[in-house]
MARLUM-676064 format. One record per residue: x, y, z of N, C-alpha, C, CB in turn. Coordinates in steps of 0.1 Angstrom, whole numbers, plus 5000, padded with zeros to 4 digits. Last residue first. Glycine has a CB too. Layout:
BEGIN
XYZXYZXYZXYZ
...
# end
This chain:
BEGIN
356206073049356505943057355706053068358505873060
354806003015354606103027355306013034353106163033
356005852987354805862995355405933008354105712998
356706092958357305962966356205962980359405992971
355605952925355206062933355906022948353506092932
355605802906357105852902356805982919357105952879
352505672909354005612911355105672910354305522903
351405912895351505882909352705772914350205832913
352305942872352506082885352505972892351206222889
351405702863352605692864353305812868353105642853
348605742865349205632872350705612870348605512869
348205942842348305982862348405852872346506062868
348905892822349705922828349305992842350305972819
346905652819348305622820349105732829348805622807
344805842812344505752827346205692829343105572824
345305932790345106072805345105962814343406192807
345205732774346405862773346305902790345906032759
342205632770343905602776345005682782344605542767
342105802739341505692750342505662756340805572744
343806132732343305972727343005912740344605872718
343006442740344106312741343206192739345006292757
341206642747341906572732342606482733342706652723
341106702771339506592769340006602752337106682774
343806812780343206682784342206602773342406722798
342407052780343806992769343606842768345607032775
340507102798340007122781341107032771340207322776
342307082817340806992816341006992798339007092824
343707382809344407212813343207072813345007232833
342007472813342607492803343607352801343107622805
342007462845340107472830341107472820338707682827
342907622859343107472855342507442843342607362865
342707882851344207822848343907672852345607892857
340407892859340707932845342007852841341008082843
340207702888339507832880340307832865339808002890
342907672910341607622906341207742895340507612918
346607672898345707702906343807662902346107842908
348207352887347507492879347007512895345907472863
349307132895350107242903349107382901351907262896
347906922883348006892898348907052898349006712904
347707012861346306952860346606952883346106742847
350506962848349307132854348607092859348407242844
350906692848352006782859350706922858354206842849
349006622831348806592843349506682854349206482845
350106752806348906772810348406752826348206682802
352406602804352406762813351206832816353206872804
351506362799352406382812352306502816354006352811
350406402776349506332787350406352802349206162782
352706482758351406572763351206512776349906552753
354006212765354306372769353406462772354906452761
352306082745353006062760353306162770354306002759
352406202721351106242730351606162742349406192724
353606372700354506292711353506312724356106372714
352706482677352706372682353406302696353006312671
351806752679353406712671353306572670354806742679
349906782694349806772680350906802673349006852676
351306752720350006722715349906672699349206842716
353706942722353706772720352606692712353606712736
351907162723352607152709353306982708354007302707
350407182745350007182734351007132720349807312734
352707142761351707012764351007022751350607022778
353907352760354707282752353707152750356407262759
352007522768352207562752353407402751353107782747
351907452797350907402789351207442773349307462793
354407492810353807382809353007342797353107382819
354507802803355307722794355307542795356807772796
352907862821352507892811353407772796352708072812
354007742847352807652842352007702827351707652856
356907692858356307762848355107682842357207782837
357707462878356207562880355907712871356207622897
359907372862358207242863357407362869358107062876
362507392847361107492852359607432857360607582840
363607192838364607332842363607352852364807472830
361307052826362106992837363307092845362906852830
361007292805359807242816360407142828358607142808
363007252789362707332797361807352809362607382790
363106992780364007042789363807122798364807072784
360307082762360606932778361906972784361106712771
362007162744361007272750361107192764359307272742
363907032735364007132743363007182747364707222739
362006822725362906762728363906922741363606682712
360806972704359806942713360906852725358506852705
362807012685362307102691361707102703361607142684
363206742677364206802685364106902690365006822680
361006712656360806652677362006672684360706462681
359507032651360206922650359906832665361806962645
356707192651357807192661358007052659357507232677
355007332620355207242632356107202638354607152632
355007652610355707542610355907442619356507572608
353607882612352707762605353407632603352307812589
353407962649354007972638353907852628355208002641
353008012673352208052665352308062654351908122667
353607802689352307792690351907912678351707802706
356407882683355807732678354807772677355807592686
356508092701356808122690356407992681358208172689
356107982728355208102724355008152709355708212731
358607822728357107762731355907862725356807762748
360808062730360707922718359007872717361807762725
359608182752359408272736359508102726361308432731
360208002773359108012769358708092755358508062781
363007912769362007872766360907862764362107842768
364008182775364408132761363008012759366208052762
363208212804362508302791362408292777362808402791
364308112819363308052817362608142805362608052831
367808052814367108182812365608082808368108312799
371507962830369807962824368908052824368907882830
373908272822372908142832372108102821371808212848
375908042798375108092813374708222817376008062824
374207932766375308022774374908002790375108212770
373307782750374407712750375307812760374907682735
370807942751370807812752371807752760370807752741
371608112730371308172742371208042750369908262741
371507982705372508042710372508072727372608162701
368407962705369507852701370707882708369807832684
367508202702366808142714368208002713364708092710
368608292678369008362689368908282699368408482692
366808102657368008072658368808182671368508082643
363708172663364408102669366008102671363908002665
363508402647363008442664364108282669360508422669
363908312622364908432625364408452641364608602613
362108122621363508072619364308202627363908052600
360208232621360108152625361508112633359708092616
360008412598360108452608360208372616359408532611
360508202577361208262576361508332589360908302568
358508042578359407992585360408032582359407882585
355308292597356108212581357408142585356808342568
353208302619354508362612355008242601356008392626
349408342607350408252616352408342609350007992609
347108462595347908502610348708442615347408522619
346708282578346008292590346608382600345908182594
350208212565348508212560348008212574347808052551
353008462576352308362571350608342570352908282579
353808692587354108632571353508542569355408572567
352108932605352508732607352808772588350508552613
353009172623353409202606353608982607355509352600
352709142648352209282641352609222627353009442646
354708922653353508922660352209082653354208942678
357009002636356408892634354908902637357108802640
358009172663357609242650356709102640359409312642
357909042685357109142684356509222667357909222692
360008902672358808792681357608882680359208762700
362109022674361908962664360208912663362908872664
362109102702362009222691361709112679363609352689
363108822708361608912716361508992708361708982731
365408792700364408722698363108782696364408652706
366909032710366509002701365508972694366908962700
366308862743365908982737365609042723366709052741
368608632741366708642740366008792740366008562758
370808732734369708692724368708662725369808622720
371108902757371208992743370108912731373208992736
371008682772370008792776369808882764370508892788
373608552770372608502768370908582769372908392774
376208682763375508742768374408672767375508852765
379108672745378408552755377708652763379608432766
378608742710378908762723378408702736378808882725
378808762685379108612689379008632705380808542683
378908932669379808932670380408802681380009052672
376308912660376408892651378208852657375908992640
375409042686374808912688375808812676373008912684
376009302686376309252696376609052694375209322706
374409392665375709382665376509292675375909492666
371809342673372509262658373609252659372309322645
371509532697371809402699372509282686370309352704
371909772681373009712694373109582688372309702713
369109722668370809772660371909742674370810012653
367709682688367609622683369209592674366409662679
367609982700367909852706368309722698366809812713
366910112683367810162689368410022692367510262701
364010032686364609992672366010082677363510052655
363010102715363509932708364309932693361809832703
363110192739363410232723363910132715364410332721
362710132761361710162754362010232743360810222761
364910112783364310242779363010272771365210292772
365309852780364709892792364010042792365709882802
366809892752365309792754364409892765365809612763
368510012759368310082752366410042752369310072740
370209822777369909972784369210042772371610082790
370609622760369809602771369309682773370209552781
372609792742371209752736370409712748371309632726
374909792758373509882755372409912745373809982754
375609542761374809652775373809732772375609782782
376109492735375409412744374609482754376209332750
378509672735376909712726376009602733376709672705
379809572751379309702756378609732745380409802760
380409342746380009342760379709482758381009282771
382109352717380909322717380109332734380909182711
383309752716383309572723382009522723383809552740
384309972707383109892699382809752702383509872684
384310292707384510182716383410092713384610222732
384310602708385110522697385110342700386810582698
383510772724384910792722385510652704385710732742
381010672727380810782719382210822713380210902729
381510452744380710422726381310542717378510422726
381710522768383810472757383010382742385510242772
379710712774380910742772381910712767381210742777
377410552781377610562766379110702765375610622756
377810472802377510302792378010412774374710222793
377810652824379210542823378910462808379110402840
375610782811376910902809377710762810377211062824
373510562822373610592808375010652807372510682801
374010562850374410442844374410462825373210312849
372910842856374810792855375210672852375610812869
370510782853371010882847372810882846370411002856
369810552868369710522856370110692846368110442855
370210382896370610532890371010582877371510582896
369810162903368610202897369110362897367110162905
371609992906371610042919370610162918373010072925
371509862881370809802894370809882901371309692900
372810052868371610072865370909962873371310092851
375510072878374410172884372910132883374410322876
376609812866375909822882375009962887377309822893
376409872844375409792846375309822859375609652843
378110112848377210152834375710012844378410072810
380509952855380110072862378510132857381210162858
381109752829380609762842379809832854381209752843
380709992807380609862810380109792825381809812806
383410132818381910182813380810122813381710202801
385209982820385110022831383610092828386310102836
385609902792385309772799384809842817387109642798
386110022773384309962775384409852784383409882759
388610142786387710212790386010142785388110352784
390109832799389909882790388910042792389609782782
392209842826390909772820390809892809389209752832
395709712831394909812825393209762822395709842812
395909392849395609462835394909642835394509342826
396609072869395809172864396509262854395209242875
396108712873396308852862395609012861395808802848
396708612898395808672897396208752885395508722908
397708222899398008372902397008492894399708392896
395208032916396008062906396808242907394808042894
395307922953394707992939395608002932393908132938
396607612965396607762960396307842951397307802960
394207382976395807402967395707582966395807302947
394007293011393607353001394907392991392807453005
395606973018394907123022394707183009395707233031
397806763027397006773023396606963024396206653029
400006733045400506723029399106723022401506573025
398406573071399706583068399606593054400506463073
394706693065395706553066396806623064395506403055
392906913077393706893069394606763073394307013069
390206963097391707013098392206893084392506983118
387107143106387707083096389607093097387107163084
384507193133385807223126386407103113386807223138
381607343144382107253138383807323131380907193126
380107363177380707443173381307343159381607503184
377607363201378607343196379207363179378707243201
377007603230376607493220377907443213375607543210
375607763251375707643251375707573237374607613259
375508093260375708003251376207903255376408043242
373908303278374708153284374108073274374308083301
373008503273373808543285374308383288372808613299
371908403246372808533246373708543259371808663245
370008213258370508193249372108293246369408203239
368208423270368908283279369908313269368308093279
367408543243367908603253368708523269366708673256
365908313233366708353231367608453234366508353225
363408283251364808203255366108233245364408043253
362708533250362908513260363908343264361608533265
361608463221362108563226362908533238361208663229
359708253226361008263216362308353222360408343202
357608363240358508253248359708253238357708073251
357208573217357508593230358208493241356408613233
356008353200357408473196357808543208356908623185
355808043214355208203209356208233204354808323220
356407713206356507833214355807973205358207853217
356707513187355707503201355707613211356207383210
357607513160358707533173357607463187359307733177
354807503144356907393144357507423151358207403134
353107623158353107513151354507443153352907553137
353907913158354307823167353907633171354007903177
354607983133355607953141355107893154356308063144
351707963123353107843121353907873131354207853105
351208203140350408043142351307963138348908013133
352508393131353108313144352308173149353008413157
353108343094352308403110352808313123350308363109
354108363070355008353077354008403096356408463069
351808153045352008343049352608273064349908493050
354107923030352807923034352808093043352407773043
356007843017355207873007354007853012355407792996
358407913034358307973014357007983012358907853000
357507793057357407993055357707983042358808113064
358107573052357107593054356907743049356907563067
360507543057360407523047358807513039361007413047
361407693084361707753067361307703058362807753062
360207523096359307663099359807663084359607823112
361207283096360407293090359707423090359907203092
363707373104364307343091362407303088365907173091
362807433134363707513125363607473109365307493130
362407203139361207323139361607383133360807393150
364907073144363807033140362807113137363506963148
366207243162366607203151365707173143367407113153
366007263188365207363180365307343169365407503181
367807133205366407103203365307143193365907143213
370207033202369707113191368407073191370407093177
372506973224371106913222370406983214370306903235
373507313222373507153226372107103223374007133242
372607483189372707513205372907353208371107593213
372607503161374107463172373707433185375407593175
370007613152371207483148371907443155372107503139
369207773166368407713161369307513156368007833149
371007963175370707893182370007773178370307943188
371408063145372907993155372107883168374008173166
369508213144369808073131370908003142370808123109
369408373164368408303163368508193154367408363160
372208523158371808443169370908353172371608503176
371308693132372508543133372508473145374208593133
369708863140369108713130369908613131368808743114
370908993157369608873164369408823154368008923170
372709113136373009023150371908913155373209133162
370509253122371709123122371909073128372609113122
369709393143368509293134369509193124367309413121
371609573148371209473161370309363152370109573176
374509693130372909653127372309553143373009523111
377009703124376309813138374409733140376110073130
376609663095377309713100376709803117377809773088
374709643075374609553087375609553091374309433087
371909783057373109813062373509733074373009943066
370009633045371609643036372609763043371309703017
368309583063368709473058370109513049367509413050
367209873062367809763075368709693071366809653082
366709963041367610043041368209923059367110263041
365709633019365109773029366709823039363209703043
365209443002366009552992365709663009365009622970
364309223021365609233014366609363011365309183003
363109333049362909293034364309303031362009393023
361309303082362309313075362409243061363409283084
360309093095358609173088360309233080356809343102
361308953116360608913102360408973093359708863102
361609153134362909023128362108993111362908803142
358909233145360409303138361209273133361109343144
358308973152357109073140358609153133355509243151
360208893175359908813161359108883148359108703166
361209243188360009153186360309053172358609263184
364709263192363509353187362309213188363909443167
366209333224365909273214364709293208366109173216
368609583236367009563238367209443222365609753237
371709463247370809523239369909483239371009533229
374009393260373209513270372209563259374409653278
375109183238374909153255373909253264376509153264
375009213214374309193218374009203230374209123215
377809173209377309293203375809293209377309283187
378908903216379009023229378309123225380509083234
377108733198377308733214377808833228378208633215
377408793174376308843184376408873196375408783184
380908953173379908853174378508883181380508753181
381609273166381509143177380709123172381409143191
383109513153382109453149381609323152382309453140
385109703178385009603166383409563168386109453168
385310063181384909933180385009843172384109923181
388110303184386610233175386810113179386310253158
389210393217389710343202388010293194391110153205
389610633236388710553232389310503219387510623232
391110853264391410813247390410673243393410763245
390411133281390510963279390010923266389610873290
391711413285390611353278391211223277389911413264
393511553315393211543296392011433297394811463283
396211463332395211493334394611463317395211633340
398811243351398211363341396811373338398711343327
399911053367399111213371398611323362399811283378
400710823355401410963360400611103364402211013349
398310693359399310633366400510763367399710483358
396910753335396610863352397310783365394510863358
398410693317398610823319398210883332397910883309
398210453318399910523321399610663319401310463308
395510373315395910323325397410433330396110153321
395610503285394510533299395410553315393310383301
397210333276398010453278396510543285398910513262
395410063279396910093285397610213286397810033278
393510143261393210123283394810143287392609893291
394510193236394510273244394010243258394010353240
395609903239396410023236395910133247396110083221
392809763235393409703245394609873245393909513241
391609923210390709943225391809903237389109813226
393609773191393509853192392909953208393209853182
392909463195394409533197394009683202395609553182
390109473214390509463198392209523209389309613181
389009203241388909323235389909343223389009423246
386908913252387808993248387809113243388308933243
384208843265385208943273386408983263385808863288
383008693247382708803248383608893255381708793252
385208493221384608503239384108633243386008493251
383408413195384808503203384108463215385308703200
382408073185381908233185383008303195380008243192
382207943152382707933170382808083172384507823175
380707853131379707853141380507843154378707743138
383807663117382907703116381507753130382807603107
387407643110386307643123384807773118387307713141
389707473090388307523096387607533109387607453091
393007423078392107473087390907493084392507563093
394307463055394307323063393307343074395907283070
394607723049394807613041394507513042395707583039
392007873070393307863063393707813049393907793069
389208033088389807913077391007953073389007873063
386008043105388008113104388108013094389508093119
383608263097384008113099385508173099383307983087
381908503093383208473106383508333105382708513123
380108453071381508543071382408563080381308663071
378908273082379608203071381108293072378708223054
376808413099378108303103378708243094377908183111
375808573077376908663088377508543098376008793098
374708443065375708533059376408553069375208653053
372408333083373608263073375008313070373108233060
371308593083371908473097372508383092370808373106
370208683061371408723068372208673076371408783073
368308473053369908503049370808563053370108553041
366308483071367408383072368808403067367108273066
365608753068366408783086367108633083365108793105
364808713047365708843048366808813062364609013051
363908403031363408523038364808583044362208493051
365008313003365008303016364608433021366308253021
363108252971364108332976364008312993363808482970
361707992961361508112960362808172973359608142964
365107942947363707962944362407932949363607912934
368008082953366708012958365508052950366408042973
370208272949369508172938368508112941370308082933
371008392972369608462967369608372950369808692967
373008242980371508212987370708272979371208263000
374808392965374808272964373108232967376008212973
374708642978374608632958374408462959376608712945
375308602999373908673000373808622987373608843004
378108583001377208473004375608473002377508443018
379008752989379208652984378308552989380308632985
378708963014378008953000377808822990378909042991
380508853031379008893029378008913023378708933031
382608853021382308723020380808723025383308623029
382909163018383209063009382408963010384409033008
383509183048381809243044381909173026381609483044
385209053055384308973058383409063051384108923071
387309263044387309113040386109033041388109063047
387009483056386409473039386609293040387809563023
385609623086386609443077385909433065386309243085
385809863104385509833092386409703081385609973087
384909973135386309913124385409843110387409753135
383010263142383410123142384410043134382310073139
383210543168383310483156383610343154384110543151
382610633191381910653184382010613169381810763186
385110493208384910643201384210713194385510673196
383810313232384610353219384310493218384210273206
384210063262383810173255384410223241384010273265
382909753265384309773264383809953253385309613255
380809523268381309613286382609753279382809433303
380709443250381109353258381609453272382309263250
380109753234379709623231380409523242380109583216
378510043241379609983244379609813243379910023258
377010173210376710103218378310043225375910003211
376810473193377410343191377310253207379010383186
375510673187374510573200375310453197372310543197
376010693151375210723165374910673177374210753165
379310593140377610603139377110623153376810463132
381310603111380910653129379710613128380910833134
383410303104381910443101382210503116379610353099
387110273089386110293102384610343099386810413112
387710273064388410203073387710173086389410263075
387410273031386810333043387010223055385210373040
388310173007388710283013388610313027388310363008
386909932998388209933005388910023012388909902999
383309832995384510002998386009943005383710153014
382609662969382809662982383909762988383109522985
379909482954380709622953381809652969379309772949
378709252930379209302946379809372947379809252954
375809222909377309282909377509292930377209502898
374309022885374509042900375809142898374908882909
371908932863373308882868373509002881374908892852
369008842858370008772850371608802854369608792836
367308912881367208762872368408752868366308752858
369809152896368509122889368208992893368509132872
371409322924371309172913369709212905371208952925
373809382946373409432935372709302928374509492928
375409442977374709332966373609372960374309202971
377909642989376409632984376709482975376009802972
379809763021379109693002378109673004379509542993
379809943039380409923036380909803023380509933045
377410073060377609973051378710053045376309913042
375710113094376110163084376610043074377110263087
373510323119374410143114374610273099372809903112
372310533130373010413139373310283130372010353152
371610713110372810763117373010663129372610923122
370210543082370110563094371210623104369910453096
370410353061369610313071369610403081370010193076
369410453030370210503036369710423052370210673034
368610333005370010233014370010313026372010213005
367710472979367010402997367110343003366210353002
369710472963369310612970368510592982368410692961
372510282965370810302960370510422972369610122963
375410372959374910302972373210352966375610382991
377610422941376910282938375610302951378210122940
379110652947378410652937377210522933379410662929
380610562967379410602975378710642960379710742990
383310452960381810382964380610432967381810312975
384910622953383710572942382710502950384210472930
386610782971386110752969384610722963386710752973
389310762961388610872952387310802956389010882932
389910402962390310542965389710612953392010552967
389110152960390110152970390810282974390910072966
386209912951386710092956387510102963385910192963
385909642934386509682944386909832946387509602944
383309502922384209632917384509652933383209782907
382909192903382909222914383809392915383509092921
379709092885381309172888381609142899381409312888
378908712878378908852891380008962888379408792909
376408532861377708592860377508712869378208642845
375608272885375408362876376108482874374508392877
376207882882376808022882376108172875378107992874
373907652896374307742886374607872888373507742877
375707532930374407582923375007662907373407712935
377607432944377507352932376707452924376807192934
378107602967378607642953378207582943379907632951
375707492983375907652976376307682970376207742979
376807212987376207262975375307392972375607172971
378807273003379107222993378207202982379607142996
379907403032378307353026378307373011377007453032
382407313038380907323051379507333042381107503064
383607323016383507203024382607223034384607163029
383107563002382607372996383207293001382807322981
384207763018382307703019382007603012381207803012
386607713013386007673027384607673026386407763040
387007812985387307662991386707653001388607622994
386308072994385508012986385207832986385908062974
388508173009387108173015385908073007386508333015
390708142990390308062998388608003006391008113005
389208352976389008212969389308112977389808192957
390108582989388308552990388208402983387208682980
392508582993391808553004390608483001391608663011
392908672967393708532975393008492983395008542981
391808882966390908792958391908632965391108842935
393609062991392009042990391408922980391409192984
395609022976395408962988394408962992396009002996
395009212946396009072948395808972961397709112950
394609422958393209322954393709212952392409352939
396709492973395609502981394509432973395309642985
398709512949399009482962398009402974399409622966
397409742933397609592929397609502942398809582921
395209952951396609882948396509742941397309872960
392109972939392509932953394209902940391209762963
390310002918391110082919392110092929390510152918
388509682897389709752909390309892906391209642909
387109462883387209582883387809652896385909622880
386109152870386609252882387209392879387809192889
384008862875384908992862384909082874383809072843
383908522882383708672883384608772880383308702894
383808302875382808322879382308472878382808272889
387608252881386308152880385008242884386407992891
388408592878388008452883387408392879387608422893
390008862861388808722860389308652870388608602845
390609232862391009092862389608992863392209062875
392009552857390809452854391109332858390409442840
391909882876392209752864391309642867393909682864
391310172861390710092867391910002866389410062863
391110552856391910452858391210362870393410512861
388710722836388810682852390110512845386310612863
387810972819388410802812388710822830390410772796
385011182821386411162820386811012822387111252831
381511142811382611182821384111102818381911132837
379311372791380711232789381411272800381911242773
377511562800377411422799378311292802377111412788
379211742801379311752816379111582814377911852825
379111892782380711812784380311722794382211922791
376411852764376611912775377711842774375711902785
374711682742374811832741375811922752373211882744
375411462721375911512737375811602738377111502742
373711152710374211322707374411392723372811412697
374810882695374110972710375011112708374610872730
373510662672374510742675374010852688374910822660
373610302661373110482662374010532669371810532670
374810142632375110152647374410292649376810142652
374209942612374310092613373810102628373310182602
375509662598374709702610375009852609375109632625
375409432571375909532581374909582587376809642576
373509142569373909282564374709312569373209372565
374008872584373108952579374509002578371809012586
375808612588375508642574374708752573374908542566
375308552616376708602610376708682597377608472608
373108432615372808562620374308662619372108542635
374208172605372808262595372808392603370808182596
375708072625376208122616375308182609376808062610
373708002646374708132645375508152634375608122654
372207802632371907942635372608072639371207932642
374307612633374107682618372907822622373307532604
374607592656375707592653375607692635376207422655
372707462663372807582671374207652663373007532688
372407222652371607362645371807472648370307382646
374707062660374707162647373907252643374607122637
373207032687374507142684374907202670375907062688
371206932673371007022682371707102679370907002693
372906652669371906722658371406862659370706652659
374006582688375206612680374306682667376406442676
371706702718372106572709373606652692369706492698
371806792752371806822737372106702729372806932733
371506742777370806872772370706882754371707012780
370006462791371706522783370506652775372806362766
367806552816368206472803369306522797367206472792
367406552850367706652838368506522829368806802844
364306482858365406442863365906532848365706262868
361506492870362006612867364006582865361506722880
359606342874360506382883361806432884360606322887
358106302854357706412862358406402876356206412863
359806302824359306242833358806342844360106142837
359506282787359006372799359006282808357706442799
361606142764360606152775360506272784361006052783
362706262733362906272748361606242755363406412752
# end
């Protein structure tokens, strides 16, 4: 395989590859038996009772429901529409690699509030109604169907129009809020807090049908909810008869910036910004004003007529990844303060000007209709399982163990739930616990690509303390047993930058030199990953003196321009002054030609 440094992606596998991958899973079929450990329960309290769930799949995502059949049935109909409509307004949020998501819908007894991170709480003026859950390697969305209304403090009269201190609650869009946050947060490096939300939250009011789209069109501020409109009317008919009593208020809807906004103080650009992802603001955005203004400021940014701001816009963001977010840039690419910002975004609020995009359907055309939804009894490793992973994102790692090792202790032997808990055994720091999972887990073929690089890693570790081979190098026995997991792991989703770098880490130390099919994935990996600059240079090493000194000389150059100054380039120089005559001058005249010129 060539290296090029424009990183274009090469057929990932040759019919030679697949068989190895193919005969490494079978050699890890052939160990021993496995002696599974065993968790000792001192207390009833530990093992909590079998919980009626059910279960069902989408393209992408494993489910978990206690909501009526009835109600997840029309909810996942809905949300796959919703899904069709974002690959046509922005079609390659979905293209991106899938990473596996639950999704656990709470529809009674209510469970949601078991998931909510202990430093979610934002506050007695806003509130939430799901959560987005995620590592590196997979994600969960959780979303309360139960809860119909919040109250919350100092509820604000939004468009002139009074309430009851309480707000309506749309599982549907807080769904497509999530969804959209699990999507964006694949970025590498990740979008700042106040863009994603401003995304999120005009994605989640886009209208759509079958045949229909309207994207970025915003309610009229004067209208009001069925409900608010009622009671004015039996307001209106009551003191039209002379009766007396307390005036009846209905809860608010969750308005558009535009009217949620209208009589609200706006917070400072420092305030907008300085907001984090995992912070109790950002994950409650229900009532939220730092929503709202973040969706107003992306809205204006883009839509407003004449999209003056357009331009400034798309370079602040692309700037702010990867330079410190100060108001000097900002006002670099806009030409304004955070203050003149301010102030015209506030224009902006009392006299929207902009426009708006739609999509309509040809005669006999439109979206086709999701599949019908199977659903099922879930198994108990399958509600353990789940419930088990999402706590232990939502880092409540005492009730993610009672959910993971409850339908083990009962008898429950699914490869996805030794998988778990061998993960949950690793993270613990009990590795040889871990290890017995994972054999099992791995031997049973399970699509968990994390189980085998893990493995690996215990294999990697133990090798690394005990080398089999001359000099302290591993033997191609250990060699063999670190790699053939990394093989498997490969052929799963998601990608995992970590397979490649243990493969790279494990060559460089092992007495068996890296075939060229070997050296043929490592390069993959590096075009996956071009600013892994550790796994840059061990594969630059092992091209080197494998022979495939083209390559070397290519990735030599790719570090040589990204290493930071000091040590980490120095190492890269040093790799360099072995390459044969020539070598290093080629391949920085063919960086530079493959490099595209500035306009």
């Amino acid at each position: 395989m060539k290296f090029s440094l424009s990183f274009r992606l090469w057929p990932l596998v040759s019919w030679l590859l697949l068989a190895v991958v193919g005969t490494a899973a079978e050699d890890v079929a052939k160990d021993a038996p496995i002696s599974l450990p065993t968790f000792t329960v001192t207390d009833s309290r530990e093992l909590p009772p079998p919980e009626s769930w059910r279960h069902a799949q989408i393209p992408n995502f494993e489910i978990l429901s206690n909501a009526s059949d009835r109600e997840t049935q029309r909810l996942l109909r809905d949300f796959q529409q919703f899904n069709q409509a974002i690959g046509v307004v922005w079609p390659a949020l979905i293209g991106r690699s899938p990473t596996p998501t639950t999704l656990i819908l709470c529809g009674r007894g209510g469970k949601f509030d078991a998931f909510v991170p202990v430093k979610a709480d934002g506050g007695p003026q806003v509130g939430l109604a799901s959560l987005f859950l995620r590592n590196a390697e997979r994600s969960t969305i959780i979303v309360d169907l139960q809860t119909r209304e919040l109250g919350l403090a100092g509820l604000e009269a939004a468009g002139g129009v009074e309430n009851n201190g309480f707000i309506e609650v749309d599982s549907y869009k807080q769904l497509y809020r999530e969804y959209v946050h699990s999507l964006l947060s694949r970025n590498t490096p990740r979008m700042a807090a106040w863009l994603e939300e401003g995304l999120a939250q005009l994605l989640m009011s886009m209208k759509f049908s079958p045949t229909m789209i309207e994207f970025a069109k915003l309610e009229d501020p004067n209208t009001v909810s069925i409900s608010q409109a009622n009671a004015a009317m039996l307001n209106e008919a009551s003191a039209a008869a002379g009766e007396g009593g307390v005036s009846i208020a209905a809860a608010a809807e969750d308005r558009d910036f535009n009217a949620a906004l209208a009589r609200s103080r706006l917070m400072s650009f420092q305030e907008l910004f300085a907001v984090t992802h995992d912070s109790p603001t950002a994950r409650n955005p229900i009532g939220s004003r730092w929503a709202k203004q973040a969706t107003a400021f992306v809205h204006m940014c883009l839509y407003q007529t004449g999209k003056r701001h357009q331009k400034g816009f798309v370079t602040y963001i692309t700037r702010s990844a990867r330079e410190p977010a100060t108001e000097a840039l900002f006002k670099e690419c806009f030409g304004s303060s955070y203050n003149d910002m301010l102030l015209e975004l506030r224009g902006y609020l009392d006299f929207t000007n902009y426009t708006s995009l739609g999509w309509s359907a040809k005669k006999g055309e439109g979206f086709p209709d999701p599949a019908p939804l199977a659903l099922r009894d879930a198994t108990e490793s399958e509600v353990g399982r789940i419930k088990g992973e999402a706590l232990l994102l939502a880092e409540k790692t005492e009730a993610a163990r009672a959910a993971l090792i409850a339908p083990y202790t009962r008898g429950e032997r699914d490869p996805r739930l030794l998988a778990a808990l061998g993960l949950y055994e690793r993270t613990a720091g009990r590795d040889d616990r871990a290890a017995k999972f994972l054999e099992a887990a791995t031997t049973a073929k399970v699509v968990r690509p994390l189980a085998y690089v893990d493995l690996a890693r215990l294999r990697f570790d133990a090798a690394k303390n005990q080398p089999g081979g001359a000099e302290g190098k591993f033997s191609s026995v250990q060699t063999q047993g670190i790699v053939a997991p990394l093989l498997v792991a490969r052929t799963q989703p998601p990608m995992m930058n970590e397979l490649y770098e243990l493969m790279a880490e494990t060559y460089v130390r092992s007495a068996d030199p890296a075939k060229p099919e070997t050296l043929d994935i490592l390069v993959e990996g590096v075009q996956f990953y071009p600013r892994r600059l550790g796994l840059v240079y061990q594969t630059a090493v092992l091209c080197l003196y494998g022979g495939a000194v083209d390559n070397a000389a290519l990735l030599i150059e790719h570090g040589l321009r990204y290493a930071p100054a000091g040590a980490p380039q120095a190492r890269f120089v040093a790799l360099r002054d072995n390459l044969p005559p020539g070598a290093a001058e080629a391949a920085k005249a063919k960086a530079k030609a493959a490099t595209p010129a500035k306009s």
